[in-house]
C-alpha positions in Angstrom: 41.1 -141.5 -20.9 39.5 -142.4 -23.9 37.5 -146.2 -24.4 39.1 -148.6 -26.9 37.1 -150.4 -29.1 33.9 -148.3 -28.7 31.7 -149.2 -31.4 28.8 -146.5 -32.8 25.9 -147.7 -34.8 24.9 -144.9 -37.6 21.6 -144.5 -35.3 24.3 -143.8 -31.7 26.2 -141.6 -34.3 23.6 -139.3 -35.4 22.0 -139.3 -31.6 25.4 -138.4 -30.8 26.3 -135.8 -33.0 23.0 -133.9 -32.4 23.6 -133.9 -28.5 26.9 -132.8 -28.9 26.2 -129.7 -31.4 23.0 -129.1 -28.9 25.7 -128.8 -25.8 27.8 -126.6 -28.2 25.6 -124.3 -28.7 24.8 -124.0 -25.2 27.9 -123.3 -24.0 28.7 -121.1 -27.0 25.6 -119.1 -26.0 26.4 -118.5 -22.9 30.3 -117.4 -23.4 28.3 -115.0 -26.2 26.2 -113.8 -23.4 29.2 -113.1 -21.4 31.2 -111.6 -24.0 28.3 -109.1 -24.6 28.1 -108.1 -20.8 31.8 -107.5 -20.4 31.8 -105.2 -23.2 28.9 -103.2 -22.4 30.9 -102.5 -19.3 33.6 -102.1 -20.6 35.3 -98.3 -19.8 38.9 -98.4 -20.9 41.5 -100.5 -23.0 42.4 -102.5 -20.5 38.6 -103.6 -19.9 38.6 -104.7 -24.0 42.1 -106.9 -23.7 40.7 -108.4 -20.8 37.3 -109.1 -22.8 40.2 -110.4 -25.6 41.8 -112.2 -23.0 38.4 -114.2 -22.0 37.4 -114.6 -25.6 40.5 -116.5 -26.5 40.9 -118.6 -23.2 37.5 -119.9 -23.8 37.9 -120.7 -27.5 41.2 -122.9 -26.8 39.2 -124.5 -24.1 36.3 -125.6 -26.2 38.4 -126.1 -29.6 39.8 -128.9 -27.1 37.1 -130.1 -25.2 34.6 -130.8 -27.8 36.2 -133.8 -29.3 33.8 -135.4 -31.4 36.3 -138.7 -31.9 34.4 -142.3 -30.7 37.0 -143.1 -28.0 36.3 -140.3 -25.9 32.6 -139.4 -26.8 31.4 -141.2 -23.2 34.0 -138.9 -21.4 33.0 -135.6 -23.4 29.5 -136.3 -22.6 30.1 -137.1 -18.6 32.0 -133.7 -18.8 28.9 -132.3 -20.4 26.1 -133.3 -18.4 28.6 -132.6 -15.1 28.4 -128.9 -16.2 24.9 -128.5 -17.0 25.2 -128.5 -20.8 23.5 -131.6 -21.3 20.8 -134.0 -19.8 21.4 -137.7 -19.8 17.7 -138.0 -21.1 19.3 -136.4 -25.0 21.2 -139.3 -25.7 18.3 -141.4 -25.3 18.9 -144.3 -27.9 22.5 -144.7 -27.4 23.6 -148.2 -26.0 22.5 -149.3 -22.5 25.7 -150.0 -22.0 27.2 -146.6 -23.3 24.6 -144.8 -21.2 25.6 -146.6 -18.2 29.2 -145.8 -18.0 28.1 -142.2 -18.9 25.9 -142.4 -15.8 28.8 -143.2 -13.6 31.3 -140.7 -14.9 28.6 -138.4 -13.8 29.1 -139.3 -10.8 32.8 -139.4 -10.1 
């Protein structure tokens, strides 16, 4: 559901851009942290295609849900603060209006 017409100032684009590589990280950090604990349990070949198996579900769900286009930046960062990856106070500077409607979607 992306937003037509959503304007970014250079100053929303930058706050942007650095909450949205913050989240990243994150949540790169923590399917790192998982990757690590599955294969120091891991006991047979079945265990590592499984940790395979993980690895590349989660990399074709990030590659697609960290979109950095402008029509769907108020979405992706809803979905962001939903899950814990972000707080609404780190895109302090964006729009009042922008903030708002992510406020919202956090709560749907």
């Amino acid at each position: 559901m992306p937003t037509a017409n959503t304007q970014w100032s250079l100053q929303e684009k930058t706050i942007a851009k650095e909450a949205f590589e913050l989240s990243y990280r994150r949540e790169i950090a923590a399917v790192m942290a998982e990757a690590k604990r599955q294969a120091t349990l891991a006991a047979d070949p079945a265990d590592l295609w499984q940790l395979n198996d993980f690895l590349s579900a989660r990399r074709h769900y990030l590659d697609g849900k960290y979109d950095f286009s402008p029509e769907s930046l108020v979405f992706t960062f809803a979905q962001l603060i939903k899950e814990g990856w972000l707080e609404l106070q780190e895109l302090d500077g964006l729009a009042a209006e922008k903030l708002s409607k992510i406020r919202i979607l956090t709560l749907m």
